[in-house]
C-alpha positions as CSV (number, residue, x, y, z in Angstrom):
1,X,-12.1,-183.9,79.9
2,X,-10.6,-180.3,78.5
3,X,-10.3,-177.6,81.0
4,X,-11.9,-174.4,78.9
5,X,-10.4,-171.6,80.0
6,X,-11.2,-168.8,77.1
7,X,-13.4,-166.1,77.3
8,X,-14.6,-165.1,73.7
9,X,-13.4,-161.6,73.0
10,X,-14.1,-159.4,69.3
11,X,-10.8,-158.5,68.2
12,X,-10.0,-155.7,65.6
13,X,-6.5,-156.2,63.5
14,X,-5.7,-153.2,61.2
15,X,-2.8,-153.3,59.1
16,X,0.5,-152.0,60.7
17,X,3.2,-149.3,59.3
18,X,5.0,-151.4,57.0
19,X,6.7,-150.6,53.8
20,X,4.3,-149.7,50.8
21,X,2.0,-147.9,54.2
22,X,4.1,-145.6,55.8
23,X,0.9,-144.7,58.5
24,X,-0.9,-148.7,58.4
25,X,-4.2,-148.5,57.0
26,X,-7.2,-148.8,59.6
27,X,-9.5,-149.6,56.2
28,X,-7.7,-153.1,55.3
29,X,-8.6,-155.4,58.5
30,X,-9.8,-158.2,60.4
31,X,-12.4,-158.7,62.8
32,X,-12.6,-161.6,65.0
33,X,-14.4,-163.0,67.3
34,X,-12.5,-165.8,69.4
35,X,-11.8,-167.5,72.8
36,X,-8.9,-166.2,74.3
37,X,-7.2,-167.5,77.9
38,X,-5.7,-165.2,80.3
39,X,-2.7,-165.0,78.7
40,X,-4.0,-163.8,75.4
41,X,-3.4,-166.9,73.3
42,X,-6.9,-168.7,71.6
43,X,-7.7,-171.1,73.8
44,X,-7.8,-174.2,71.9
45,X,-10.3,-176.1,74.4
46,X,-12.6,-173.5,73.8
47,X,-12.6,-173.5,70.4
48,X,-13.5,-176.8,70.4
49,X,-17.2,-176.6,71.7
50,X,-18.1,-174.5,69.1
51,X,-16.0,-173.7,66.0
52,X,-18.2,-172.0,64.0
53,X,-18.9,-169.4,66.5
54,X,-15.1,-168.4,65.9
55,X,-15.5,-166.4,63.1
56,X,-13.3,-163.9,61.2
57,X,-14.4,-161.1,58.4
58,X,-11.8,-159.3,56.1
59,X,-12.2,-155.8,55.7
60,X,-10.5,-154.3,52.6
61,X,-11.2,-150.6,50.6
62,X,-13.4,-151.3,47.6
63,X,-13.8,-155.2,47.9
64,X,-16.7,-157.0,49.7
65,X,-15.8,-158.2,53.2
66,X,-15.0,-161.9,53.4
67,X,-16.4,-164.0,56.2
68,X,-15.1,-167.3,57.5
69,X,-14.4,-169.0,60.1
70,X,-11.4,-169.7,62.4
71,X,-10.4,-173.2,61.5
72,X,-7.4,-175.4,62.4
73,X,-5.6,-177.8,60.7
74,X,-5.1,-181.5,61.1
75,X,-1.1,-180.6,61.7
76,X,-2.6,-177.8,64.6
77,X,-2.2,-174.6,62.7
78,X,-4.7,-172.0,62.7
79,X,-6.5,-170.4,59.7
80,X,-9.0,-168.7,58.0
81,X,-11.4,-170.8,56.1
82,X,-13.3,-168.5,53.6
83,X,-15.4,-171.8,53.0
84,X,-12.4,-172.3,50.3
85,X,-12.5,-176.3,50.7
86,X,-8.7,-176.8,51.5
87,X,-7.7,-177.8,55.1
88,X,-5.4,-175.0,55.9
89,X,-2.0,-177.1,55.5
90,X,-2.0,-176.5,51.8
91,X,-2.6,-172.9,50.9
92,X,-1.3,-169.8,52.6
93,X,-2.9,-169.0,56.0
94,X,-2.2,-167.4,59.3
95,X,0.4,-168.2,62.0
96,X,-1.3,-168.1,65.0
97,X,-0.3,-170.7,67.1
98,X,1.9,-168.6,69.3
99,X,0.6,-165.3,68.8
100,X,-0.2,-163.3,72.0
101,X,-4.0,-161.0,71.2
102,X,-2.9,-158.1,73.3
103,X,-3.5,-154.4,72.8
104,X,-1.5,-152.8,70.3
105,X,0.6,-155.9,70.1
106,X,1.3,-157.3,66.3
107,X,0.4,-160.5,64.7
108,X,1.3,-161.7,61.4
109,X,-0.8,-163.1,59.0
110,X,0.4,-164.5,55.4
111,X,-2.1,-163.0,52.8
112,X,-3.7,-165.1,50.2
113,X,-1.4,-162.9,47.8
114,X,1.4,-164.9,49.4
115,X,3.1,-161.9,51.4
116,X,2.8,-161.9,55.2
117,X,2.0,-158.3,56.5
118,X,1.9,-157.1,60.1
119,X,-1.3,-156.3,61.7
120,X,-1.5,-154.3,65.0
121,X,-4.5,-155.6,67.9
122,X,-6.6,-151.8,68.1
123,X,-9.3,-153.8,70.7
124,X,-10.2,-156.5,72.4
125,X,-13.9,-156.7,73.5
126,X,-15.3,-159.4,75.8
127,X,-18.7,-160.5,74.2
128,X,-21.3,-160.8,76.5
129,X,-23.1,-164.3,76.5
């Protein structure tokens, strides 16, 4: 039996000052909502009763949003399945596996253009069950 520790939290990732966005754009983004534990990290456990209730949506200026899912892959890496059909250890995804969800803390996420750009945590909302 798994100990399930996570509370599921909305999280809102905008993209970070980086070269090419000198002030981070708050219009190209993520929204998630996932289990987290205490210490910030998604709880795997939790994930686990309900996967499809992790979901993520990609915010970007002048494209439709994309919704998915938070998914993980046979080898135990985290990504974002856009309902694509690959299993996250053959494409480009994210690195979350030891990423800390924190406020104003920034996590990484490789693009499906390839590049991996930094994106800063803005909030972190319980979600009331």
């Amino acid at each position: 039996m798994h100990h399930r520790t996570g509370s599921t939290c909305k999280l809102r990732l905008e993209l970070a000052r980086q070269i090419g966005s000198p002030e981070g754009d708050p219009h190209t983004a993520y929204e998630l909502t996932v289990p987290l534990n205490s210490d910030g990290h998604i709880d795997a456990t939790s994930w686990q009763d309900n996967p499809a209730a992790c979901r993520v949506r990609r915010i970007r200026p002048n494209r439709p949003d994309a919704a998915g899912v938070l998914a993980r892959s046979a080898r135990g890496r985290w990504y974002f399945d856009y309902h694509s059909g690959h299993d996250g250890d053959d494409h480009q995804g994210i690195r979350l596996g030891d990423d800390r969800f924190a406020p104003q803390s920034l996590v990484c996420i490789n693009e499906d253009d390839g590049q991996t750009h930094a994106f800063r945590v803005v909030s972190i909302d319980p979600v009331v069950q």
